[in-house]
N, C-alpha and C positions, 0 to 999 in steps of 0.2 A: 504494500500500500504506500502512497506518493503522501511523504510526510512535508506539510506546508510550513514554511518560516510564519505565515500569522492567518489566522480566518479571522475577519470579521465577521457578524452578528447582525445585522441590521444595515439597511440601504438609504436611509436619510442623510440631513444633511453634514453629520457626526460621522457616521459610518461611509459615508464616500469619501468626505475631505481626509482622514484617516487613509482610507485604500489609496486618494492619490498623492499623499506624502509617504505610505509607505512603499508605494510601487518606486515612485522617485528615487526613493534608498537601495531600490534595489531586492523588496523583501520578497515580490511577486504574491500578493495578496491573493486572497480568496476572498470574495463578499458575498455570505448568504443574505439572499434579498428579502425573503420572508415573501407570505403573498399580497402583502402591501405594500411593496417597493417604491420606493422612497419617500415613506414615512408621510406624516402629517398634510406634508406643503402639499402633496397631491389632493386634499381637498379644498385647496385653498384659490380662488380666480384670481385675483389680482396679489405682488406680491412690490410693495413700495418704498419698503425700509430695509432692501438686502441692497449694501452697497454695490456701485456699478451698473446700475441700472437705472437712471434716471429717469426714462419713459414708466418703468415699472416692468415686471413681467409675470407671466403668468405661473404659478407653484409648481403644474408639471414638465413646465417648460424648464425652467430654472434645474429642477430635477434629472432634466432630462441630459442638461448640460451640465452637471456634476459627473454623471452619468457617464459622459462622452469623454471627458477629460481622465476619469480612474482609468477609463480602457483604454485610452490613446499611450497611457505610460507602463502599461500591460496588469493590468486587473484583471480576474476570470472572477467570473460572477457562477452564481449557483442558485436556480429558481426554488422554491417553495420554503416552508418555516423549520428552523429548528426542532425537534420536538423532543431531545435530550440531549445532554452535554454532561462530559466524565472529566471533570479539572480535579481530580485525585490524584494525577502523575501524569507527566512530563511522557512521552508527547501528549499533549491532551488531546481527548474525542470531540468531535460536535457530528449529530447525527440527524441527519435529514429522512423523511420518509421512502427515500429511495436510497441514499447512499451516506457511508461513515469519512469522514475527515478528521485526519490527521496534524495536530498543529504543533509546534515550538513555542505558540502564544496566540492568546486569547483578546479581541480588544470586543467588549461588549456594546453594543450600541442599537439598541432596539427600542427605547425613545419608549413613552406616554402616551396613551392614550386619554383624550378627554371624555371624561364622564356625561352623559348621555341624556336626555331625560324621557327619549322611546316614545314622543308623541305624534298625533299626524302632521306630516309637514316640515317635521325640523328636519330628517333627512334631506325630504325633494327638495328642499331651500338651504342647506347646506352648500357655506361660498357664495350666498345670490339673498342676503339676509341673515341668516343665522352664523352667525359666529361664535368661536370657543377661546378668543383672543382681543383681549381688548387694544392692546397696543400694536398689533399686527392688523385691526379692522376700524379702528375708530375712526379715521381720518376720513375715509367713505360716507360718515354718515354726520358730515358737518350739517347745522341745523335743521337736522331730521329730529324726528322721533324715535329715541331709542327705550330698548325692553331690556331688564337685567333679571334672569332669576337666578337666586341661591340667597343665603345669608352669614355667608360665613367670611371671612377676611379676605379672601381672596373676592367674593363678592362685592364688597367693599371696594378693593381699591379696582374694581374694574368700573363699578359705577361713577368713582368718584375721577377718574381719566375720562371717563366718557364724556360726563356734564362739561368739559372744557368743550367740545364738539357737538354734542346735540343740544337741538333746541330745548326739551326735554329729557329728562330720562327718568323714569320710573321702577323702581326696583320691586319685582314680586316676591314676596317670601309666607310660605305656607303657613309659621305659626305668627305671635304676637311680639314677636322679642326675637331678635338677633342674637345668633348662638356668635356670631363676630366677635374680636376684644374688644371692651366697652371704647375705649381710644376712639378706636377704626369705626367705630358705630354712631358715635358721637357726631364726629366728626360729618360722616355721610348724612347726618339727620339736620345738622346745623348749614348744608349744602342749599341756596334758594334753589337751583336749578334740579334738585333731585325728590323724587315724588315716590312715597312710599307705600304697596296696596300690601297691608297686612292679611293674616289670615286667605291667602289666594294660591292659588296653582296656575299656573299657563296649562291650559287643557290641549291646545292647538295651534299650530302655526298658518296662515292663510296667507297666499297672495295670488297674482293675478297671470300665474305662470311662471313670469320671467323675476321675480321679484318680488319680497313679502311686503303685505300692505297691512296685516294688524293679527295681533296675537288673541285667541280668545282664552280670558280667564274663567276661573269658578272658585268660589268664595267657599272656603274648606268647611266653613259651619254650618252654613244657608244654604248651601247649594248653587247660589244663584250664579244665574251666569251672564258676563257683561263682555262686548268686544273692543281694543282699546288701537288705535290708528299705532302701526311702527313702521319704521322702513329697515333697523337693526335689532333683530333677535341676539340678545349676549348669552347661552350659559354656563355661569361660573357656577358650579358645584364640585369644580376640582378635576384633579387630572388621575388616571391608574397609572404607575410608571409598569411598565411591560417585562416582570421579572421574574413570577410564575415560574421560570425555567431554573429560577437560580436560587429559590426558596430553599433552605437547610446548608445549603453551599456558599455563598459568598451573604457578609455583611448586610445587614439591610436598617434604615430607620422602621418605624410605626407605622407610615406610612410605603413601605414597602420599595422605595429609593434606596440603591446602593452605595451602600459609604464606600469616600476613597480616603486616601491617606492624604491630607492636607489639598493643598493646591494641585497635588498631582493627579494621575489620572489612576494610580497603581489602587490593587484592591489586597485582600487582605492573602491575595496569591499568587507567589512571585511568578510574573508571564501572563497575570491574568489584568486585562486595564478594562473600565467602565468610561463613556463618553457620551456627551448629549444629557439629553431629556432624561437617560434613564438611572440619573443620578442628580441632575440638576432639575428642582422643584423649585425653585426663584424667579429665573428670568424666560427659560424656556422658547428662547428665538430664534430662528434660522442660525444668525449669526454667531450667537455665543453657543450654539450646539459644533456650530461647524468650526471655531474656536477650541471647543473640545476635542475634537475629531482630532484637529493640529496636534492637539497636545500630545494625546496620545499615541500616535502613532511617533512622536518623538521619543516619548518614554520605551513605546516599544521596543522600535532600534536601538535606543542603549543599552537596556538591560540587553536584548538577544547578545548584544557585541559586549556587555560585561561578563559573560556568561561562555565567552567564547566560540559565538556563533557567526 
């Protein structure tokens, strides 16, 4: 079996920028793409704050040219998901549904998912209204009407970015009280521009094809139910980071994020590195994932050449 100087994990923008610094080096990467290849941006139409792109450009497109630059410097890509990995010993396994891979090192980068809330509409308006990114989407929806559900700190500061840009913003949160820290709560309630419907659910997202035109709520005690004009669906109820595969195995916080060692990308084994989303639960942007990418793929190649590889 053909033992690889490194597989990557994941096809975003962490996991390619990685593959095309370490191909650079010389390590001749592997990327397993998983069947979501290339991560998040692909649900994303317009993409405005990755530098170098002034016009803006579109999430798969962008992807598409990460994409193109890992393989020009000689990347082999590998289709479908992980569904085990054996980091107990040197060479390490990562196992796909069809075939076993052989590595000298691990860089992990299979990124977050954002949490969902499974209603009608917020799919088919996924990118064209609904968004899971307030700082990646706001600008779009300068004095519109925007929708925010969730109520936790993260809900917070995404409504509280947004009111710089919409005309409105109204925050839904199903019970009476903000489970947020009082600060962050405070703060979003002392806001003139943000409008708070307690006790409420977004039941559905609606628009007119091409683009949402109003969310419908229902009031969790009464029932009732009222429709409220949006052109921005936000929701903030947090992110899963995608680690399932590494549970019992490598370090994790509470919320299921893998620890590294300081500013580095290293984890708690030696050859094995974490990058992107699936460790960073703070900024979560194209760019500081693809920043990670960097990183590690530099950690990589020193340890492999500390190691005598």
């Amino acid at each position: 079996m053909e033992l690889h100087d490194v597989v990557i994990i994941g096809s975003g923008p962490a996991g390619l920028t990685a593959a095309v610094y370490c191909a650079r080096a010389n390590l001749k990467p592997v990327v397993v793409e998983g069947m979501l290849a290339g991560g998040q941006l692909m649900n994303t139409t317009e993409v405005e704050n990755y530098p170098g792109f002034p016009e803006g450009i579109k999430g798969p497109e962008l992807m598409e040219l990460f994409r193109k630059q890992a393989e020009r410097f000689g990347t082999a890509f590998v289709a479908g998901d992980v569904v085990k990995v054996d980091l107990s010993a040197r060479p390490f396994g990562v196992f796909t549904d069809e075939q076993e891979l052989r590595a000298c090192a691990v860089i992990v980068a299979t990124g977050a998912s954002p949490r969902t809330l499974g209603i009608p509409g917020e799919k088919e308006y996924a990118g064209r209204g609904v968004s899971y990114c307030a700082t990646c989407d706001g600008f779009f929806f300068r004095d519109k009407e925007i929708v925010v559900a969730g109520g936790g700190d993260s809900a917070m500061e995404e409504a509280l970015f947004l009111a710089r840009y919409g005309s409105r913003t109204t925050v839904v949160h199903r019970r009476d009280a903000f489970r947020a820290s009082k600060i962050m709560a405070d703060r979003l309630l002392a806001n003139p521009k943000v409008e708070v419907v307690w006790n409420s659910v977004v039941d559905a997202v609606e628009g007119d094809g091409a683009k949402v035109t109003t969310v419908r709520l229902r009031n969790a005690k009464t029932g009732t139910v009222s429709e409220r004009p949006c052109a921005g669906f936000f929701v903030a109820i947090g992110h899963t980071p995608n680690t399932s595969l590494f549970k019992t195995i490598l370090p994790m916080n509470a919320d299921g994020y893998i620890e590294i060692s300081g500013s580095s990308s290293y984890t708690n084994i030696p050859g094995v590195f974490a990058a992107g989303d699936v460790h960073d639960h703070v900024y979560r942007q194209a760019i500081t994932a693809a920043g990670a990418g960097c990183r590690a793929a530099i950690d990589c190649e020193r340890w492999l050449e500390s190691e005598g590889h």
